[in-house]
N, C-alpha and C positions, 0 to 999 in steps of 0.2 A: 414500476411496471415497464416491460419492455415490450412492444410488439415490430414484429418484425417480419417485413412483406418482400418474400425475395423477388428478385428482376426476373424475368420469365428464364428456365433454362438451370436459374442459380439453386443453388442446393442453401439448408439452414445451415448456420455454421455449426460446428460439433457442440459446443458450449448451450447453445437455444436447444440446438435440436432431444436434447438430454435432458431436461426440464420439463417435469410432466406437470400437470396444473396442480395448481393446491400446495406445489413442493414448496418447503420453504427455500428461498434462495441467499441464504445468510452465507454463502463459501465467497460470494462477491464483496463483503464489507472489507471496507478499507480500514487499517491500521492508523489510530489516532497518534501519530506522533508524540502529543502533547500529552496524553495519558496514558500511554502503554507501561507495561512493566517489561526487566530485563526478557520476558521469555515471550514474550508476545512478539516483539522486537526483532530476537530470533531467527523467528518463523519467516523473516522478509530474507530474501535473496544476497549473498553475502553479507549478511549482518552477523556479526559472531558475538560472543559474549563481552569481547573485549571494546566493539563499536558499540553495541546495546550501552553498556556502563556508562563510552563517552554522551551517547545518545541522554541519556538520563541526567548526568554530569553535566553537558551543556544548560539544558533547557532550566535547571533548578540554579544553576549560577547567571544564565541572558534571562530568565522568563521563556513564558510560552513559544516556541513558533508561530511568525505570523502569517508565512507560508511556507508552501512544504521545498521550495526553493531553499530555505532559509537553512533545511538540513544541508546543503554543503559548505556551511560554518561551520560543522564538524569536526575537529581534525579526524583522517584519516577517510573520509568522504568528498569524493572527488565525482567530477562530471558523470561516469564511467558507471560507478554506484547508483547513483541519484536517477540515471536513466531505467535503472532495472526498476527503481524503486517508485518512481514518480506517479504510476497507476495504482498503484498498492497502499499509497497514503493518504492520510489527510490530517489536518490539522485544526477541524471540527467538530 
């Protein structure tokens, strides 16, 4: 649950303000690295079929991610990716 008390003046931000009670709010869950499939994967921001695979490909040859840093052992995952992606995962 999130409650959220603007500073006087401040407006809700778009994301709250759209959120009517009761809703459910699953569009925020994070992507489990550690158990996603190719098409879950996907769905993250530059991730294409061919990093999904390596994504998969890594983790079942190292083991789990033990954090979500760890995706830039990747090949073809660089600083630049990992930024877009950092909010969007987890490895829990």
């Amino acid at each position: 649950m999130v409650i959220f008390v603007p500073k006087k003046g401040e407006e809700f931000p778009e994301r709250i303000a759209s959120i009517q009670p009761g809703e459910d709010e699953g569009k925020g869950d994070k992507i489990n690295i550690n158990t996603a499939d190719s098409n879950s994967l996907q769905t993250l921001p530059g991730i294409g079929p061919q990093k999904a695979e390596a994504i998969i490909q890594f983790r079942e040859q190292e083991g789990p991610f033990q954090a979500v840093e760890d995706l830039m052992k990747v090949s073809g995952i660089g600083e630049k990716t990992f930024e877009k992606l950092k909010d969007l995962i987890t490895v829990k």
